[in-house]
Predicted model as a PDB file, atoms N, CA, C, CB and O in Angstrom, pLDDT in the B-factor column:
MODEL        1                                                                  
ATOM      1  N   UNK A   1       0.842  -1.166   0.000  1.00 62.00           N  
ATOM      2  CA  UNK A   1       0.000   0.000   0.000  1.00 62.00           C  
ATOM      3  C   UNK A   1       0.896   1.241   0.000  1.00 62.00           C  
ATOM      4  CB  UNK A   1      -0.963  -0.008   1.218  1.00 62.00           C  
ATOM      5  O   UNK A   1       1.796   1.382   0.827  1.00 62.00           O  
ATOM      6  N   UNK A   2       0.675   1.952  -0.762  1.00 69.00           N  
ATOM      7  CA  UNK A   2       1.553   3.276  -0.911  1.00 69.00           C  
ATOM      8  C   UNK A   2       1.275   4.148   0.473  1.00 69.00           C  
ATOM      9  CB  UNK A   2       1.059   4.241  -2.406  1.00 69.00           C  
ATOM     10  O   UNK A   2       0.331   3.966   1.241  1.00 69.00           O  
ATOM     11  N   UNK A   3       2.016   4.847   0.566  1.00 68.00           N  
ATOM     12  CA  UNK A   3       2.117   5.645   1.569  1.00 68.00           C  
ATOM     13  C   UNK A   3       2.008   7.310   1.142  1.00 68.00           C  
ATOM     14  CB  UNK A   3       3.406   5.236   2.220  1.00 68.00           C  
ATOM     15  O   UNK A   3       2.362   7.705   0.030  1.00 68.00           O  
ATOM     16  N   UNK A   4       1.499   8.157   2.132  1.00 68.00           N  
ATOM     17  CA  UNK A   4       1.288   9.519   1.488  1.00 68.00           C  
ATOM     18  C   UNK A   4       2.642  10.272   2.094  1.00 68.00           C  
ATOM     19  CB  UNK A   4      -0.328  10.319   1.962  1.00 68.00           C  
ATOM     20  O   UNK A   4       3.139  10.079   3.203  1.00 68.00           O  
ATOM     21  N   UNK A   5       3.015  11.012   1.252  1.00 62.00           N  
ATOM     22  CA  UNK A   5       4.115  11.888   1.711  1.00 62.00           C  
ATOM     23  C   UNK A   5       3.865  13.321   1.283  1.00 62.00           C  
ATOM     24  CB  UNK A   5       5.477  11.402   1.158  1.00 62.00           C  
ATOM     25  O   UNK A   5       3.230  13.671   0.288  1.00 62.00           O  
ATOM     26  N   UNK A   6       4.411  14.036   2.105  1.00 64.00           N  
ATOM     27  CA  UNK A   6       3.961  15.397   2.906  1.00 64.00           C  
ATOM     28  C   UNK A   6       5.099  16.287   1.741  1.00 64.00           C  
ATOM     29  CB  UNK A   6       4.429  15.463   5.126  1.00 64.00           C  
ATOM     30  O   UNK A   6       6.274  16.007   1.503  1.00 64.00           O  
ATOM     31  N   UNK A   7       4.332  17.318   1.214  1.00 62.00           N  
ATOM     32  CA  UNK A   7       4.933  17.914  -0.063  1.00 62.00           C  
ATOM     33  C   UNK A   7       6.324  18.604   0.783  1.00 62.00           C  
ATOM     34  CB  UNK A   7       3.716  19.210  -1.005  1.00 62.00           C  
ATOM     35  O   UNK A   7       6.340  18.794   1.999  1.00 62.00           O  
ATOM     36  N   UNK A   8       7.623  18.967  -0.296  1.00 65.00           N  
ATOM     37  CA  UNK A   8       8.731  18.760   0.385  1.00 65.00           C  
ATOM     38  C   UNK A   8       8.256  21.009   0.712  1.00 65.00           C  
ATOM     39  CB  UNK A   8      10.549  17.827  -0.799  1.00 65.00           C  
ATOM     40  O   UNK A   8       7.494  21.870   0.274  1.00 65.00           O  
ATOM     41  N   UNK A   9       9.015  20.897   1.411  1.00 68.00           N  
ATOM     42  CA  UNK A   9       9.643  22.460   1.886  1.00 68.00           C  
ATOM     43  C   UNK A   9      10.250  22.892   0.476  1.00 68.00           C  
ATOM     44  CB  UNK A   9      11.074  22.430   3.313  1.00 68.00           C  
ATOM     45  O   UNK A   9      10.831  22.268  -0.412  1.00 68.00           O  
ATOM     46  N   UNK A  10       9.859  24.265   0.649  1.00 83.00           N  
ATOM     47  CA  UNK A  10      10.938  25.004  -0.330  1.00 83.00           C  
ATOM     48  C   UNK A  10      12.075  25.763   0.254  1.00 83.00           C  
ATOM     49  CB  UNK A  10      10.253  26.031  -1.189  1.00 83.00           C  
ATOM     50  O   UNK A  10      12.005  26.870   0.786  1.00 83.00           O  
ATOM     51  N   UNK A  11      13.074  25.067   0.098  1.00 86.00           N  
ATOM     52  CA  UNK A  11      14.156  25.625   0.422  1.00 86.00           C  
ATOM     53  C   UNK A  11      14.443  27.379   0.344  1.00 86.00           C  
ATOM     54  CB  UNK A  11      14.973  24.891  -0.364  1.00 86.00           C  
ATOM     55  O   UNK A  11      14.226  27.866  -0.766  1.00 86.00           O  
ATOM     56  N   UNK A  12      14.704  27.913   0.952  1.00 87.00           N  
ATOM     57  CA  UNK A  12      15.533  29.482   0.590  1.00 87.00           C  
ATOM     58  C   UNK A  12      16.829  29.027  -0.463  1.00 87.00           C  
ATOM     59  CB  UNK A  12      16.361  30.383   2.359  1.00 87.00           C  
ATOM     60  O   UNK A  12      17.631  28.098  -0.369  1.00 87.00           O  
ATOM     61  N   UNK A  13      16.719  29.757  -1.170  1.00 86.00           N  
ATOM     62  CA  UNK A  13      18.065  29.217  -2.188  1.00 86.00           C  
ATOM     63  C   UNK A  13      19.166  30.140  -1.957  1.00 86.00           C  
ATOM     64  CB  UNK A  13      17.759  29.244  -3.962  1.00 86.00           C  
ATOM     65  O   UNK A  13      20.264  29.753  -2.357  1.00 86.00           O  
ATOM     66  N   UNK A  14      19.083  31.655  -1.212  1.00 85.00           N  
ATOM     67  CA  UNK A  14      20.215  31.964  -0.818  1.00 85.00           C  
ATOM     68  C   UNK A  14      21.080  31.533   0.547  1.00 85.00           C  
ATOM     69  CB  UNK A  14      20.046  33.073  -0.892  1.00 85.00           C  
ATOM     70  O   UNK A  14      22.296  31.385   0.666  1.00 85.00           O  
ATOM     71  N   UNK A  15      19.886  31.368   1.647  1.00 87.00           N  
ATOM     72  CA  UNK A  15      20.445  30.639   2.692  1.00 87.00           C  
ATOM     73  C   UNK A  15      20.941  29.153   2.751  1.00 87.00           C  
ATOM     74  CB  UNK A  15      19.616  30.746   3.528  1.00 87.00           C  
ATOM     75  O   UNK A  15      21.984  28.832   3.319  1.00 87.00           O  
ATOM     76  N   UNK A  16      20.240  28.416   2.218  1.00 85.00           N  
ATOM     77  CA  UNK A  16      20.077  26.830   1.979  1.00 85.00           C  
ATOM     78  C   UNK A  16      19.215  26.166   2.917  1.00 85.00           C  
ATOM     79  CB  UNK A  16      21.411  26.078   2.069  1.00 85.00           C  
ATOM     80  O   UNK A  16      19.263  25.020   3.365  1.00 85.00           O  
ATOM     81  N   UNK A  17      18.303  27.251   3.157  1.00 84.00           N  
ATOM     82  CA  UNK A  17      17.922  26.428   4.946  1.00 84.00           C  
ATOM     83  C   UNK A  17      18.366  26.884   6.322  1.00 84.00           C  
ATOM     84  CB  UNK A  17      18.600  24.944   5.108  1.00 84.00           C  
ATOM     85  O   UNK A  17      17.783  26.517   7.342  1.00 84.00           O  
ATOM     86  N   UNK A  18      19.523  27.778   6.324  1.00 88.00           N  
ATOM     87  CA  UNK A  18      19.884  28.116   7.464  1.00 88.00           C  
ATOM     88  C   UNK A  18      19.831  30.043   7.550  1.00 88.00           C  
ATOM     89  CB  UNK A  18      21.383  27.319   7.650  1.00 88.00           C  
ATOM     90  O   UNK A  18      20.600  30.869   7.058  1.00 88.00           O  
ATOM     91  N   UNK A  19      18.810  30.187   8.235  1.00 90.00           N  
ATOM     92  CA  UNK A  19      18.475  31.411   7.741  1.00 90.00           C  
ATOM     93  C   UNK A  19      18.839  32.361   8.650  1.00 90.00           C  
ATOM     94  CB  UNK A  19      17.166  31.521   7.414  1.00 90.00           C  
ATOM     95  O   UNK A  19      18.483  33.511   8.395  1.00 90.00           O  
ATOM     96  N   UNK A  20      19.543  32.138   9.778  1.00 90.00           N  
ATOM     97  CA  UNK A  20      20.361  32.885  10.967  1.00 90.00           C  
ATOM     98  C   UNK A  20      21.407  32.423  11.650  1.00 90.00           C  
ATOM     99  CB  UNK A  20      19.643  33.161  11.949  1.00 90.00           C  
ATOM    100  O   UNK A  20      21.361  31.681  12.631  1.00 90.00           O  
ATOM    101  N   UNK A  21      22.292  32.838  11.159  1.00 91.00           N  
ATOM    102  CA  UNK A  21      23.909  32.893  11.857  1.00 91.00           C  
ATOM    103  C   UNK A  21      24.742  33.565  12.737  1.00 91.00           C  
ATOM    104  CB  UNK A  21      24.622  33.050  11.172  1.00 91.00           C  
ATOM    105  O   UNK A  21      25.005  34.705  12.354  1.00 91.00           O  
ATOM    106  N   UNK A  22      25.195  33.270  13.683  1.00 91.00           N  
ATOM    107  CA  UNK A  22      25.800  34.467  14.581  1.00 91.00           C  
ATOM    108  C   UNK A  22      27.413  34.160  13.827  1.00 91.00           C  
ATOM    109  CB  UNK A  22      25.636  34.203  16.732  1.00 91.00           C  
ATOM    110  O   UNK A  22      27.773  33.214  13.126  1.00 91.00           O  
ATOM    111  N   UNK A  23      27.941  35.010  14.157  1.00 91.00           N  
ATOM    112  CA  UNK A  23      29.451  35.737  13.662  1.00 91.00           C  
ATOM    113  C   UNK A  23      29.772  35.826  14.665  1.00 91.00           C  
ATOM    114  CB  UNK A  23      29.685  37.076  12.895  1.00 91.00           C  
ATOM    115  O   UNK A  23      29.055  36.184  15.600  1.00 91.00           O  
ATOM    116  N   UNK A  24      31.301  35.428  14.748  1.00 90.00           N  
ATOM    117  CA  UNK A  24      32.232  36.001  16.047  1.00 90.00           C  
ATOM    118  C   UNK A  24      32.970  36.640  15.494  1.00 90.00           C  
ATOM    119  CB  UNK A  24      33.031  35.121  16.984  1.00 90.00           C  
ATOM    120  O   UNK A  24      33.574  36.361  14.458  1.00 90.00           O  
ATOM    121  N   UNK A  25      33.032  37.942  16.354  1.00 85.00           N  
ATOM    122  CA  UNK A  25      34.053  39.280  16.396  1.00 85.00           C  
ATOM    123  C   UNK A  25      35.179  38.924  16.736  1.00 85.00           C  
ATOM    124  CB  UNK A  25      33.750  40.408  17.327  1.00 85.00           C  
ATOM    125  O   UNK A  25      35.341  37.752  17.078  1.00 85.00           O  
ATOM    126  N   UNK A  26      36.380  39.933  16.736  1.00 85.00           N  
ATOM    127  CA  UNK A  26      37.698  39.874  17.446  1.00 85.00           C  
ATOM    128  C   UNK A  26      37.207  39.880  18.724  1.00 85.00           C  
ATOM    129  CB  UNK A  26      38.758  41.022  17.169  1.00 85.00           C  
ATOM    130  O   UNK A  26      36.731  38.891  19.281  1.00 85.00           O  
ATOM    131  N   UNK A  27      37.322  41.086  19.253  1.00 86.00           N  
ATOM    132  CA  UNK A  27      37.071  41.429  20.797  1.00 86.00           C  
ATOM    133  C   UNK A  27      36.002  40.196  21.998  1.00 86.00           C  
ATOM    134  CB  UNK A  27      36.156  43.076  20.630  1.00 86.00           C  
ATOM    135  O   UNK A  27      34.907  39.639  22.071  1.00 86.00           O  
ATOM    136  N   UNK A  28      37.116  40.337  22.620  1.00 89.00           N  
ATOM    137  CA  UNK A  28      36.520  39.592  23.968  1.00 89.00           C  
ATOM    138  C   UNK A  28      36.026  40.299  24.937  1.00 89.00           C  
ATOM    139  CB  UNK A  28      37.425  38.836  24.669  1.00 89.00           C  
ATOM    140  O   UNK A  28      36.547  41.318  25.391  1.00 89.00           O  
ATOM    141  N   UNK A  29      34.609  39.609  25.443  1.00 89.00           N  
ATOM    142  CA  UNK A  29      33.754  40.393  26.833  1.00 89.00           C  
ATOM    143  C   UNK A  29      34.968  40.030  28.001  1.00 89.00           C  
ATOM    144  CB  UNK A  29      31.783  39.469  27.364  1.00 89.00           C  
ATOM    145  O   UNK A  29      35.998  39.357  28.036  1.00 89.00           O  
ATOM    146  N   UNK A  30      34.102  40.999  29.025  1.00 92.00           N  
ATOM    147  CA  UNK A  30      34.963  40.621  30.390  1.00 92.00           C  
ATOM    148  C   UNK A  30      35.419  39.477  30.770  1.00 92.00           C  
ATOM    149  CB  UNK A  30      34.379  40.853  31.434  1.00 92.00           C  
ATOM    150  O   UNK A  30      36.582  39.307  31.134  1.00 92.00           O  
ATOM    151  N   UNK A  31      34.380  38.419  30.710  1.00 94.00           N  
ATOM    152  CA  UNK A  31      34.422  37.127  31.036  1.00 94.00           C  
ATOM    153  C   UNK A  31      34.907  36.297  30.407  1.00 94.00           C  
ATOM    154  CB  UNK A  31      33.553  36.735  31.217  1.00 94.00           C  
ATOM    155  O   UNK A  31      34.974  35.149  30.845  1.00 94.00           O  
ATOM    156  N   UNK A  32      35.475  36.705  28.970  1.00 90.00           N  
ATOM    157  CA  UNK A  32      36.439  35.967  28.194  1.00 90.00           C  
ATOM    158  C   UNK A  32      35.438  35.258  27.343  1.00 90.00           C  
ATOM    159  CB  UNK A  32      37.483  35.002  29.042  1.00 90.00           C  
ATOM    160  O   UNK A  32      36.107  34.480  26.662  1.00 90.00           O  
ATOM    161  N   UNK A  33      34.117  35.122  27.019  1.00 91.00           N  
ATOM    162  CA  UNK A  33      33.533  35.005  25.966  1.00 91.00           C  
ATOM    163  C   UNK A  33      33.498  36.040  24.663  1.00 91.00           C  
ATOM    164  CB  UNK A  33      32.495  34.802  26.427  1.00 91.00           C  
ATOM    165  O   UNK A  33      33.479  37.267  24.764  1.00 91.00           O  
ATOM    166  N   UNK A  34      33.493  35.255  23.359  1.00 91.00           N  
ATOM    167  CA  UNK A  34      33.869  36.270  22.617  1.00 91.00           C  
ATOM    168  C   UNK A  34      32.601  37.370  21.962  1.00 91.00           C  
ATOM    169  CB  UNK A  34      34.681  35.560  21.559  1.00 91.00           C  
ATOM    170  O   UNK A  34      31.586  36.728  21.689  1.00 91.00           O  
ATOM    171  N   UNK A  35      32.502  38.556  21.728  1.00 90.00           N  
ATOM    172  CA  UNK A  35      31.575  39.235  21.246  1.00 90.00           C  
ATOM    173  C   UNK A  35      31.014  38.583  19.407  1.00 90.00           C  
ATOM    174  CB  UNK A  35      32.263  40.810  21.391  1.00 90.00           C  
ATOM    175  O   UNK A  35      31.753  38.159  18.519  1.00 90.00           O  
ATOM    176  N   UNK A  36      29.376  38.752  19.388  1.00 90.00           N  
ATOM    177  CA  UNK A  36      28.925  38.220  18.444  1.00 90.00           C  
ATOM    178  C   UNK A  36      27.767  38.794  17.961  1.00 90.00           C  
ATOM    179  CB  UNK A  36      28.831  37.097  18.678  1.00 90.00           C  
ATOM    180  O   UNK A  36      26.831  39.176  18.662  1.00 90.00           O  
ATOM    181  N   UNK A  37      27.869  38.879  16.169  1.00 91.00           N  
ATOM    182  CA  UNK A  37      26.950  39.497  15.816  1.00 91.00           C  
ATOM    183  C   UNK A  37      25.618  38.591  15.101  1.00 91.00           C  
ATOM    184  CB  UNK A  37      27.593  40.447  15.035  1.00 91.00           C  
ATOM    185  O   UNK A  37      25.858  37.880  14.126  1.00 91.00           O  
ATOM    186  N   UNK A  38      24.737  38.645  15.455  1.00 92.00           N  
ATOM    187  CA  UNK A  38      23.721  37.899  14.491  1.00 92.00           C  
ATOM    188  C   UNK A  38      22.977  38.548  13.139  1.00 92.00           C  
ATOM    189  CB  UNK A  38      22.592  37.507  15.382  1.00 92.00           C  
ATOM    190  O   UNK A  38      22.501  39.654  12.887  1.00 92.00           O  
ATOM    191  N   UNK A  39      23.124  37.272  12.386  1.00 92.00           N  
ATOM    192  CA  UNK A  39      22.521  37.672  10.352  1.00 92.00           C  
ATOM    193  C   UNK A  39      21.768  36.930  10.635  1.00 92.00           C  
ATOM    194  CB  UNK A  39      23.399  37.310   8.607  1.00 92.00           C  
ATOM    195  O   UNK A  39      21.851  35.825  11.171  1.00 92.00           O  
ATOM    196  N   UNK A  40      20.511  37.844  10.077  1.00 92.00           N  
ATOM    197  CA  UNK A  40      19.074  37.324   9.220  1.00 92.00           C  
ATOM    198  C   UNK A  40      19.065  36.687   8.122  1.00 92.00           C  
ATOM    199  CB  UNK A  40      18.249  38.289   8.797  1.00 92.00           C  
ATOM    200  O   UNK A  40      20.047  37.280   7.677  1.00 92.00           O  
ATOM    201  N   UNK A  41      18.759  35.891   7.191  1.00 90.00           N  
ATOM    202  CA  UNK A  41      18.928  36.116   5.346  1.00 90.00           C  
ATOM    203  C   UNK A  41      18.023  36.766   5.635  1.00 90.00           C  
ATOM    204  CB  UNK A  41      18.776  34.948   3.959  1.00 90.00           C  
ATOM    205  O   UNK A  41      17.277  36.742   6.613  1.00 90.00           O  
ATOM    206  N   UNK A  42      18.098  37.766   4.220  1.00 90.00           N  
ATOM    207  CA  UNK A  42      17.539  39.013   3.959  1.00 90.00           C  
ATOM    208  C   UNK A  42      16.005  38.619   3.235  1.00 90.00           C  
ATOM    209  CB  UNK A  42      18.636  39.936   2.958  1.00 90.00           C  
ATOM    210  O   UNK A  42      14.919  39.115   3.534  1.00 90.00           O  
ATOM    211  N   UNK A  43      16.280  37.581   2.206  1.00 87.00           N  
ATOM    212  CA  UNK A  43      15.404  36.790   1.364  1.00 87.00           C  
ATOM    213  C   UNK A  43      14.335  36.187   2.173  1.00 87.00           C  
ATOM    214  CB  UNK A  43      16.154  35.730   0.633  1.00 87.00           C  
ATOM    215  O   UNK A  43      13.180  36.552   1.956  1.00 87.00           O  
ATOM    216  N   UNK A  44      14.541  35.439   2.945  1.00 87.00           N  
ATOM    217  CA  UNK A  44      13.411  34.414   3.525  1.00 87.00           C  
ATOM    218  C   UNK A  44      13.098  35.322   5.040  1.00 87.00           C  
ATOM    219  CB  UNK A  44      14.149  32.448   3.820  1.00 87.00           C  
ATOM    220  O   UNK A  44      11.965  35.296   5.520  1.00 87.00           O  
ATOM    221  N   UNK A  45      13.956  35.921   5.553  1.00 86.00           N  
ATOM    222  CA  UNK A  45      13.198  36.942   6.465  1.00 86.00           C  
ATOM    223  C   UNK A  45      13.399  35.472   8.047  1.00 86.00           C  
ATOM    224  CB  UNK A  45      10.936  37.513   5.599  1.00 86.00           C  
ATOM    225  O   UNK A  45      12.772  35.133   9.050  1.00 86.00           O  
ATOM    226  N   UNK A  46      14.318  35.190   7.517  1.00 85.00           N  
ATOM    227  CA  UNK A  46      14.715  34.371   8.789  1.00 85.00           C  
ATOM    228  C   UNK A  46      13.982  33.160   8.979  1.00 85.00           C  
ATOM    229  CB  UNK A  46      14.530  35.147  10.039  1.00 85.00           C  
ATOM    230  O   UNK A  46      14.155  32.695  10.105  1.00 85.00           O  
ATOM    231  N   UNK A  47      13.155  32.443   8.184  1.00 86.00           N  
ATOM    232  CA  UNK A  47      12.383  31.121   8.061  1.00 86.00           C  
ATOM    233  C   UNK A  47      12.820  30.526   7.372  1.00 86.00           C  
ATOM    234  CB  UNK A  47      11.220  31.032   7.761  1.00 86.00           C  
ATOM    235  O   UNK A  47      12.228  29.450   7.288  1.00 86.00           O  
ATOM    236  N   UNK A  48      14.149  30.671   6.332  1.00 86.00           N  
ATOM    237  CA  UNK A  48      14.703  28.945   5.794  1.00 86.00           C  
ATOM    238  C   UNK A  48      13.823  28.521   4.557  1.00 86.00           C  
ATOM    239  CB  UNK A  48      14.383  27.519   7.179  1.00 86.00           C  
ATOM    240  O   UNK A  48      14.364  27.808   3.712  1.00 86.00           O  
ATOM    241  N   UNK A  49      12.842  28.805   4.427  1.00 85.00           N  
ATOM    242  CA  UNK A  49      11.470  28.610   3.888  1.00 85.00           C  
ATOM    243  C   UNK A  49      11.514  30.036   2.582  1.00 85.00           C  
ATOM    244  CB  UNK A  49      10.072  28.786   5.422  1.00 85.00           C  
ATOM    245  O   UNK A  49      11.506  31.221   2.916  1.00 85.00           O  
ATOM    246  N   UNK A  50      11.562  29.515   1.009  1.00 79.00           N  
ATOM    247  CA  UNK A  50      10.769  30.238   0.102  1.00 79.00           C  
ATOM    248  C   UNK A  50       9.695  30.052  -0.579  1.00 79.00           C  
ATOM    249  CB  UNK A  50      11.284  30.496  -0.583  1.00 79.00           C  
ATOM    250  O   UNK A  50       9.294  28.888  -0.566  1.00 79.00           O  
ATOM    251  N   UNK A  51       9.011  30.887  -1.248  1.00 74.00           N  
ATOM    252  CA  UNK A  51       7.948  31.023  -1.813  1.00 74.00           C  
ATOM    253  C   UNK A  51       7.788  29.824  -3.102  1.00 74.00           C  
ATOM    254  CB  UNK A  51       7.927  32.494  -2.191  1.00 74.00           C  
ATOM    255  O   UNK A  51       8.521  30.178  -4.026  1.00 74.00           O  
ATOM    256  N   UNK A  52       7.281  28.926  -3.333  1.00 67.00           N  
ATOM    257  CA  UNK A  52       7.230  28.808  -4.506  1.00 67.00           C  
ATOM    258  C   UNK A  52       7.558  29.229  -5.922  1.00 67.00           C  
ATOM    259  CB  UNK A  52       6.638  28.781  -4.416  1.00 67.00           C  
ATOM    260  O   UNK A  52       6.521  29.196  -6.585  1.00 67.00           O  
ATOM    261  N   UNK A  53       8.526  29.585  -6.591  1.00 64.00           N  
ATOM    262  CA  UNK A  53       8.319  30.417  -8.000  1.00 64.00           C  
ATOM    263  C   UNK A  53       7.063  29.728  -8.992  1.00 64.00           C  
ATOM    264  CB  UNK A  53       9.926  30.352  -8.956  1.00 64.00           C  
ATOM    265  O   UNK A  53       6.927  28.519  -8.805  1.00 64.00           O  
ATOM    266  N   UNK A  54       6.197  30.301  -9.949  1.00 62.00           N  
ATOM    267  CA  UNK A  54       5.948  30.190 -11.037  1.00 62.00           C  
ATOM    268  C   UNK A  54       6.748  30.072 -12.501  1.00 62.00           C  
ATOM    269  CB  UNK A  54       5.355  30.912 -10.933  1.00 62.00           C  
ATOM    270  O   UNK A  54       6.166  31.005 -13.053  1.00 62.00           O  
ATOM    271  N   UNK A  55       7.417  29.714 -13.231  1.00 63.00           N  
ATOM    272  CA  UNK A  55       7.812  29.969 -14.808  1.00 63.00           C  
ATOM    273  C   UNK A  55       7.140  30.024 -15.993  1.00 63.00           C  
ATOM    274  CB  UNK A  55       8.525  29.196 -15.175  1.00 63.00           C  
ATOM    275  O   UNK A  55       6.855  28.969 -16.561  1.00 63.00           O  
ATOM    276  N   UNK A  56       6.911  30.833 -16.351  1.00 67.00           N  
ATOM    277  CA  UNK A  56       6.099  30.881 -17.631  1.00 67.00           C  
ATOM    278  C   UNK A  56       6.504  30.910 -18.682  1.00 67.00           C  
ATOM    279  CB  UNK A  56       5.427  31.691 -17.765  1.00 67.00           C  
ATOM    280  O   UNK A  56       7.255  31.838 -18.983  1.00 67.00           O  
ATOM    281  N   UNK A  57       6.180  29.949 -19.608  1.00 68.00           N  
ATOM    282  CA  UNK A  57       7.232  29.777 -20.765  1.00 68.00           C  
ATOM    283  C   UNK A  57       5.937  29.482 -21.719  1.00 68.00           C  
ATOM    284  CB  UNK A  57       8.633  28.380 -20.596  1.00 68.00           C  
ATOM    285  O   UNK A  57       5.052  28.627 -21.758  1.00 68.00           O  
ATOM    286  N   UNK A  58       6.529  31.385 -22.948  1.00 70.00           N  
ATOM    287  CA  UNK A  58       5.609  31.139 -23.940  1.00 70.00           C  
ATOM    288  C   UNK A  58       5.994  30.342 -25.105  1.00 70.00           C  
ATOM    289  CB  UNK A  58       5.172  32.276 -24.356  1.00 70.00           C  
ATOM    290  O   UNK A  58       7.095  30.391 -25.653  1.00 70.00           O  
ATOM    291  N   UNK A  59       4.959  29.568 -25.458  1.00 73.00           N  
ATOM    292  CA  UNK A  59       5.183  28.135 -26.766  1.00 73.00           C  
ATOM    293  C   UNK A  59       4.008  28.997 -27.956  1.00 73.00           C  
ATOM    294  CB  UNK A  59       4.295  25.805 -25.996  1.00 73.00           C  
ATOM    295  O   UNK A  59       2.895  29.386 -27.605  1.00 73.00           O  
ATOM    296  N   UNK A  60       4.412  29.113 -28.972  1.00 68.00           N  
ATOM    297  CA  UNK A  60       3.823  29.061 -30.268  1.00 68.00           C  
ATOM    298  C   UNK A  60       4.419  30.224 -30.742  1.00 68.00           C  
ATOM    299  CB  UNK A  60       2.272  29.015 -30.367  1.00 68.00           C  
ATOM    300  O   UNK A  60       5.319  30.841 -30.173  1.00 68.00           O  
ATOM    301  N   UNK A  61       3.758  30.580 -32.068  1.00 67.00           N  
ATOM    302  CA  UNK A  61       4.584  31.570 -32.621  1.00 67.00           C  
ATOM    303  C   UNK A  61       4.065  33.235 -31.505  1.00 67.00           C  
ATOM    304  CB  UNK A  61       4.152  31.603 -34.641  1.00 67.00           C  
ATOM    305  O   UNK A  61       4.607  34.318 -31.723  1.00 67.00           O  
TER     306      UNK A  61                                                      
ENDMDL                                                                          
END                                                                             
């Protein structure tokens, strides 16, 4: 018996899926942990997750 499977995710194609990263700086806090900045992708708005595209491709003369 076939089984149903759950339509796939659309990937973000600039992130790949990973849609927030922290960065480590030079500089160290007091406590000797290092200072860090966090990125959004700009594209998916921090969900990993894009929209579907459409393509439309005209055929005849």
């Amino acid at each position: 018996m076939t089984q149903h499977t759950p339509a796939r995710a659309h990937i973000c194609p600039d992130c790949d899926g990973f849609p927030t990263v922290t960065i480590t700086t030079g500089p160290r806090n007091r406590d000797g942990s290092r200072q860090t900045l966090t990125a959004t992708c700009p594209t998916c708005k921090g969900t990993g997750t894009a929209r579907a595209t459409t393509v439309l491709v005209g055929v005849g003369r």
